[in-house]
N, C-alpha and C positions, 0 to 999 in steps of 0.2 A: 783367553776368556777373562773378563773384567771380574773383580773381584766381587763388585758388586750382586753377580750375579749366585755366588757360591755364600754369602750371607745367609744366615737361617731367619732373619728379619734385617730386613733393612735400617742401615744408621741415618739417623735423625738427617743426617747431612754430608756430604764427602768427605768437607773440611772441619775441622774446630778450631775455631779462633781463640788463645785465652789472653789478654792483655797483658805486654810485657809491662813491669813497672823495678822500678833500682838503676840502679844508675853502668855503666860501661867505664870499668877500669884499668887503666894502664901504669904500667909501671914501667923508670928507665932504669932499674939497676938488675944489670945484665949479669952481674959474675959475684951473684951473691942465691944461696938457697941452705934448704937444708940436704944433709946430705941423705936423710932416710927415701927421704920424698926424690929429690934426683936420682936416687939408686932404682927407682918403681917404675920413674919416667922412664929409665934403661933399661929397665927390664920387660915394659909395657910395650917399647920398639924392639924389642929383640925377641919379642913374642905373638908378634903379626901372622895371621896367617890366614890361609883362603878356602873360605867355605867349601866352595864349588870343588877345591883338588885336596883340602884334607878328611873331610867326610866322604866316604862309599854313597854315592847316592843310586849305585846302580843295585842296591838290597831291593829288593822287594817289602812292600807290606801291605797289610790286608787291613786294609780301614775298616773293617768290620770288629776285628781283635789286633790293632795297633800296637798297646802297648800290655799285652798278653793277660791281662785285667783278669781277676777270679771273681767269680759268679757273690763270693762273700764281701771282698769290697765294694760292690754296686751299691750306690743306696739304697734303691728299691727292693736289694736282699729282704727275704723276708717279710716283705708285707702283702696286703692283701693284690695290689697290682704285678708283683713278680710272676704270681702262677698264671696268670695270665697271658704273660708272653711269650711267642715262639723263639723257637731260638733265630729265626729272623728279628724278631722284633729285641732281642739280646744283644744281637749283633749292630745293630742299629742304634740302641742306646750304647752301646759302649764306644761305637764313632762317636755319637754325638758328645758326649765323658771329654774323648779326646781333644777334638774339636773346639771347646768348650776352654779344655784348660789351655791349648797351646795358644789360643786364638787371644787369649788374656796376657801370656807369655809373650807374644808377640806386639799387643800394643802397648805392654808396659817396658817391653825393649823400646817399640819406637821414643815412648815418655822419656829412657832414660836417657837414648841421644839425645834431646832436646836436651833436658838438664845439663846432662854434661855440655854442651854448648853454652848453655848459661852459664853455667860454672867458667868455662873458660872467660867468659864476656866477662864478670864479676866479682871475679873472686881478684883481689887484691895481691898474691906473691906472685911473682913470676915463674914460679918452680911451679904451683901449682894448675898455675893455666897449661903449663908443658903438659905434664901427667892428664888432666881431664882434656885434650887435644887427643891423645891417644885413648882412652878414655868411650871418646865422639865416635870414633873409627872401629872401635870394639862394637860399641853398643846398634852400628849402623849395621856390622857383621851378621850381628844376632837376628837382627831384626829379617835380614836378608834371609837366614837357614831357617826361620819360622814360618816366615810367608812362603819359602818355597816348599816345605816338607808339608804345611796345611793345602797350596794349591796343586802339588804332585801329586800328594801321596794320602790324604784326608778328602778332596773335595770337598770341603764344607769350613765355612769359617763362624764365627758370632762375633756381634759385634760388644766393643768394651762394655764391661760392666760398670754399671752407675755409679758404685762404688770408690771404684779404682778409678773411674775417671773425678770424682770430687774430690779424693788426695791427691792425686796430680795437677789438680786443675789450684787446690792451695797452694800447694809447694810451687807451682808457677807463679803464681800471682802474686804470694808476700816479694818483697821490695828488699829485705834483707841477704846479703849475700851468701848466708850460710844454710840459708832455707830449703834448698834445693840440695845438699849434701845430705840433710838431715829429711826431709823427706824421702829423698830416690835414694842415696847411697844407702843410710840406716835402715826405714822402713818398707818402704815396695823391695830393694833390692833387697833386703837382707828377707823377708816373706818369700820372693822369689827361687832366691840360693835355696831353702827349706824345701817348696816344693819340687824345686829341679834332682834337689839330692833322693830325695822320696822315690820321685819316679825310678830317677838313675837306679837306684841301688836296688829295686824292684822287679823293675821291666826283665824280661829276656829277651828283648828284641835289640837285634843289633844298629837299627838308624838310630832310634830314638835316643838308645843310652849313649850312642857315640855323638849325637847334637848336644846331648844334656851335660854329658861331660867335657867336651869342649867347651862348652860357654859358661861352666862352672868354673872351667881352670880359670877364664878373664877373669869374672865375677870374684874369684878369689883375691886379686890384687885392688877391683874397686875398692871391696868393705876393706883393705885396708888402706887405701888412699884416704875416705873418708872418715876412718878412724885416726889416721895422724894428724888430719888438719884439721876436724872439730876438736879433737885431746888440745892441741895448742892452744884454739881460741878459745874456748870454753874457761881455760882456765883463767882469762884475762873479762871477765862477763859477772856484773854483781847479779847478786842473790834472785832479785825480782827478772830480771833479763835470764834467770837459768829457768825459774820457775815456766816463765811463758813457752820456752821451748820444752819444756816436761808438759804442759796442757796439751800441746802440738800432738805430740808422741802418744799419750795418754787414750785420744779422741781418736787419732790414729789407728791405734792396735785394737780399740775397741772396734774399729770400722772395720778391718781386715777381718777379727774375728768371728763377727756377728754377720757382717754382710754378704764374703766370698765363700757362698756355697753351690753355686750351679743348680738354684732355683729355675734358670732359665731352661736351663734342659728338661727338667721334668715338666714344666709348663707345655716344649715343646711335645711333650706326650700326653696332651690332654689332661693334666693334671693341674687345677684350680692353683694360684697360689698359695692360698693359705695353707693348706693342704701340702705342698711341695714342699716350703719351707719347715714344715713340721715334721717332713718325713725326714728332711734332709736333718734337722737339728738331733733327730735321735738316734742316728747313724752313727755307729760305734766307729768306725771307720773315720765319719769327720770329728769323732773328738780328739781322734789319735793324730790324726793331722793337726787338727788345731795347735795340738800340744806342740808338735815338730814344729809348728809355720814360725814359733819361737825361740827354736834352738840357736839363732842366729842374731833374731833382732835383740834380746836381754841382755845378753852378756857385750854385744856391741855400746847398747846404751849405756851398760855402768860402765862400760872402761872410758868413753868420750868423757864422763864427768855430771852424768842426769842421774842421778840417784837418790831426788828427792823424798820425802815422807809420804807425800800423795802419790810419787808415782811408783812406789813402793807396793804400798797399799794395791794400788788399778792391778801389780801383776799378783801379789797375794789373791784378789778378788778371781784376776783369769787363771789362776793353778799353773803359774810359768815360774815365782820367783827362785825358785832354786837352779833355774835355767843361768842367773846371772851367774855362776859359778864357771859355765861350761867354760873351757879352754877353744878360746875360737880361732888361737893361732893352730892349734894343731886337728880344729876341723878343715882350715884351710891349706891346709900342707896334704892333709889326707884328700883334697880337692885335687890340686896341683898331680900328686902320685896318682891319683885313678886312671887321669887325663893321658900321663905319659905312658901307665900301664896299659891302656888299650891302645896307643898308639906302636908300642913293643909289638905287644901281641898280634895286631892286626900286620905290619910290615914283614916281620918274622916268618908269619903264616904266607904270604904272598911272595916271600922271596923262597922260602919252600917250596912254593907251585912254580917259580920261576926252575927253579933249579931242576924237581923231576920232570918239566917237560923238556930240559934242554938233554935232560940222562937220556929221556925216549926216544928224543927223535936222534941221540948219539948211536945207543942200540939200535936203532932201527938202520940206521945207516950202515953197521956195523953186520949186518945179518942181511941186507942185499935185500930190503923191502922190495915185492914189486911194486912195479910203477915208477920206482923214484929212479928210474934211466939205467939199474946196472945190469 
């Protein structure tokens, strides 16, 4: 089935063109790098793996309660449109929820292999185009267990939001080569990683949290790819060149957090915008998100070296600055362990079933089943 056809409205267009502009750089010095960043590259290859055979995709799930969502985080909790709905029309909105957010997750994975492509085109060391090469092949991964779990297992896609498509559509189109690290890797990825962790650490459904965790363990080694390589150049960038890229970031987070609220869902239920967006702003639920969608992007920003007075002040304004504190090596470590702990868990459990059907059909052998010839 085209995908086209499982959109809740149609995209403007099949394609988006956004115009490449910076230049394509190469480098001949082969046997020189740093060694943090080689050590990523190696770990980035020695950390491949394949959608289709390390996820269960033979779980079942019930795209009516997906990602096992309680009736209190809905936005529509509590207002005058909740009583109103059957629990058909619950179940409906909470696909749609799903839908909605994985469908954003999914074309800001495609955004980020582009980037990372760019990045390899652009970026100036040769250690670094290795790492964001692997990098392409991750982000292509994701992109791949998005679109298949929304056209398996959801039936329903939406198309990007306007938002998220005007920060990506920047971060493409500046000419500078760090721009696309500092866009995708810092801010959509690092908003992402937040939401992904949310869900994960939430859901009780075993596909979702074994997709979310998977592509969290990658996601773990980007934001650090893109934090060794902005820390480097950053530090070699006067005053006015730091500042423009804190406007960037600034206009950025304001965007993420003002704009991505799944207005579009509730529209999709008859519900006027203006109105949607009000209902959604008072939602205890998306302030708490909100809060989280920063646990990742502040404390990424001050350690690259942006910790200007105004952009200080933007997170002072959004109720995040004390987030710059967090320890984001050791939310990423705690990424890395979830990853392997369901992977423990789930082999362990199957090599158990392996084991009592081979004890059964030993008993059974043993005790002169009939049927089985003795």
């Amino acid at each position: 089935m085209s995908t086209h056809e499982l959109y809740t409205g149609d995209p403007e267009d099949s394609h988006w063109s956004v115009p490449a502009s910076g230049a394509a750089r190469f480098s001949w010095e082969y046997d020189d790098g740093r060694e943090r960043l080689l050590a990523l590259y190696q770990k980035g290859k020695d950390k491949q793996w394949d959608g289709a055979k390390r996820i269960d995709w033979d779980l079942q799930v019930d795209p009516y309660d997906a990602l096992g969502t309680p009736d209190e985080a809905m936005t529509l909790y509590g207002t005058r449109h909740w009583a109103k709905l059957t629990d058909r029309d619950k179940g409906e909105l909470r696909r749609h929820y799903t839908s909605w957010q994985f469908s954003q997750f999914l074309h800001g994975e495609q955004g980020a292999m582009v980037c990372a492509a760019r990045i390899v085109e652009s970026v100036p060391d040769l250690d670094a185009k290795f790492y964001s090469a692997t990098q392409t092949m991750d982000e292509a991964r994701h992109a791949e267990i998005y679109s298949r779990f929304l056209h398996e297992k959801i039936g329903m896609l939406y198309p990007i939001n306007d938002n998220l498509q005007g920060l990506l559509g920047d971060t493409l189109r500046d000419s500078r080569w760090d721009m696309p690290y500092l866009g995708m890797q810092v801010l959509i990825e690092g908003l992402a990683l937040a939401a992904f962790g949310m869900i994960r650490d939430s859901t009780n459904k075993p596909l979702p949290q074994q997709i979310l965790a998977y592509v969290m363990q990658d996601e773990a080694r980007h934001v650090a790819f893109g934090r060794m390589a902005l820390r480097d150049y950053y530090k070699q960038l006067t005053d006015a060149e730091l500042r423009e890229r804190e406007e960037f970031v600034i206009e950025g987070c304001y965007l993420m957090r003002d704009r991505l609220r799944g207005v579009e869902v509730l529209e999709n239920f008859g519900i006027g915008r203006e109105e949607a967006a009000r209902i959604s702003e008072d939602s205890e639920f998306l302030h708490l998100f909100r809060k989280l969608l920063f646990s990742r992007i502040v404390p990424c920003v001050k350690d690259i070296g942006l910790w200007g007075e105004r952009l200080q002040k933007a997170y002072l304004d959004m109720g995040v600055f004390d987030m710059g504190d967090s320890n984001l090596d050791l939310l990423m470590s705690q990424d890395e362990e979830i990853a392997e702990r369901l992977d423990a868990e789930r082999f362990a459990a199957e090599e158990g079933e392996r084991v009592a059907e081979v004890t059964e059909a030993i008993a059974q052998g043993a005790a002169g089943t009939p049927g089985d010839g003795t």
